[in-house]
N, C-alpha and C positions, 0 to 999 in steps of 0.2 A: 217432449223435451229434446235436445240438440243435443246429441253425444259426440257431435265435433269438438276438437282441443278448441280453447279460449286463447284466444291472440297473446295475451297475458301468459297463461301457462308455455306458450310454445317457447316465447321472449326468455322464460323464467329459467327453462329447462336450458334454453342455448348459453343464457348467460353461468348456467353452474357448469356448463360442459366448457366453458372458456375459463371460468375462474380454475377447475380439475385441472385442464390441461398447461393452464400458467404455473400453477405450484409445484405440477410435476417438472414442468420445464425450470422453474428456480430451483429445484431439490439438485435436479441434474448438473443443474450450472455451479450450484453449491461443490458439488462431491469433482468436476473437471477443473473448472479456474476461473476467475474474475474478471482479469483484466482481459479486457477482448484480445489487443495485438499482442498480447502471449501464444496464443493459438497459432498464429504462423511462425512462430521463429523460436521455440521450444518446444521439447519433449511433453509426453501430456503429466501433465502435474500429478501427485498423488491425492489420496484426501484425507491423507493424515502429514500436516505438515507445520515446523518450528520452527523457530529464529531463535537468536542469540544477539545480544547488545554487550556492548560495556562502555559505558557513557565517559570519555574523556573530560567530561566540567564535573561529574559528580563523583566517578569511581566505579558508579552501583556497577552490576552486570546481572542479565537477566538472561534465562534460556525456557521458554515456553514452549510448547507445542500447543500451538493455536486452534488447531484444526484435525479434530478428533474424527476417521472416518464419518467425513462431507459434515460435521458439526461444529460450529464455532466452539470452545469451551469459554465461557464467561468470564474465567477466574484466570486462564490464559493472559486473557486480550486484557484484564485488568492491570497485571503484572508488566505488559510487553507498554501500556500506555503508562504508566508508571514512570518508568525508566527513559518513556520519548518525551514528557512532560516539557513545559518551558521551563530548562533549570535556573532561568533566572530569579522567574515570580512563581515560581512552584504551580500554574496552575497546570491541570489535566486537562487532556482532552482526549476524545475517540477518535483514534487513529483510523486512517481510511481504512478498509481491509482490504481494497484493489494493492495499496500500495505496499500491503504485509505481504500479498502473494508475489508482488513483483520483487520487493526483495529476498523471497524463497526464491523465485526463478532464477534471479541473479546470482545469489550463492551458489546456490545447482550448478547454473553454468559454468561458475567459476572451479567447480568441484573444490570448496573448501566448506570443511568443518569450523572452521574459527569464526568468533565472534563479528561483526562488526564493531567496528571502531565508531561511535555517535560523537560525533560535531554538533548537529542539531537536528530536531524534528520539531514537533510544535514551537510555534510561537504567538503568542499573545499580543492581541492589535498595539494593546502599549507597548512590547517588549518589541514588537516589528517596528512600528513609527520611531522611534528609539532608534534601534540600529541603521534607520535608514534614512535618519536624519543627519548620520556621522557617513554612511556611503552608500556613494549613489553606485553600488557595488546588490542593492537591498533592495529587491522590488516591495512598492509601496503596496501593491494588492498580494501578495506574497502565495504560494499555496500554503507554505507553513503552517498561514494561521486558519486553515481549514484542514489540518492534520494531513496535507495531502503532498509531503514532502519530506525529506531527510538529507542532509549531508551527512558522508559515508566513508569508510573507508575500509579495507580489507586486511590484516595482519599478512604481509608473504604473497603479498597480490600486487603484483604491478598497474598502478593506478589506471596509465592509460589502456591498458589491458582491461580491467575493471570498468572503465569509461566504454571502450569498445562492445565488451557481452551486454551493458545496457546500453546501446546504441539497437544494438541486434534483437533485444527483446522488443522493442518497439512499445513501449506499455505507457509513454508520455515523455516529459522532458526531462534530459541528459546535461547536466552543467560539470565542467572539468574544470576542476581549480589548482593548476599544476602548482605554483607559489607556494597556497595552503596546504595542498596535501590532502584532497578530497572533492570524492562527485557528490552532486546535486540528481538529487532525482526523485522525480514525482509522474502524479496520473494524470495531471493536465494534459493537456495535447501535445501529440508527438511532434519536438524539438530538441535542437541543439545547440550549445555555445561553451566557448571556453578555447584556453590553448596551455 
């Protein structure tokens, strides 16, 4: 009998030595930060980290700590989508979590405890086509409606200062809406516009 490994076994063992060292490597990427262009233009994140809302079309206000040493909490991210929902048509959705870390990073930078101020975050393909059928102000493929976006704003925070620190995170796209009184910002690719 042949007590050489079987091609099969050799394949078998390399591929659990790849799936090992991927999970380790997601565990890791869990407990540092999400969004990749955070790593050059921020402090290294913690892995226990919250957010804070108060949604201007509804009232609610919500403060979560999402991220339980390097563990999402479930009932967290329930609460923080909650409150980003479309307040239009009430529906839910899961919020990116690239874009929950990016707006930790942004408060941080900002060094403020205050809530954000919610404009908007999800929207729903009808609740988008809707608005963007009144302004061409509305992108028609939007991130919004793939939770990968928020209009924002900072209590005590000078906006284009707040436009600036997320210009500097680099974590995707930066919209300044000096008029309205709030940035856009999402995980899409890194861009900018506004005045």
């Amino acid at each position: 009998m042949d007590h050489r490994a079987h091609p099969l076994s050799a394949r078998a063992a390399s591929r659990r030595r790849f799936v090992t060292a991927a999970a380790t490597g997601a565990a890791a990427l869990t407990t540092t930060m999400l969004v990749p262009g955070l790593a050059l233009a921020a402090k290294p994140m913690p892995a226990t980290r919250s957010l804070a809302f108060r949604s201007l079309h509804t009232g609610e206000e919500v403060a979560a700590t999402y991220l339980r040493d390097g563990v999402f909490q479930a009932e967290a991210l329930d609460r923080l989508n909650h409150v980003l929902r479309d307040w239009r048509s009430g529906e839910v959705w899961q919020m990116d979590r690239n874009l929950l870390d990016l707006l930790y990073a942004l408060r941080r930078s900002m060094d403020s405890e205050q809530p954000f101020e919610l404009i908007s975050a999800y929207r729903s393909p009808k609740t988008n086509a809707n608005l963007a059928s009144k302004s061409n102000g509305v992108a028609k493929r939007s991130l919004h409606m793939r939770g990968m976006a928020v209009d924002v704003r900072l209590p005590e925070r000078d906006l284009k200062a707040l436009q600036q620190a997320a210009l500097a995170l680099q974590g995707g796209g930066v919209g300044l809406y000096t008029k309205s009184g709030f940035i856009h910002v999402d995980t899409g690719r890194v861009r900018h516009w506004g005045a």
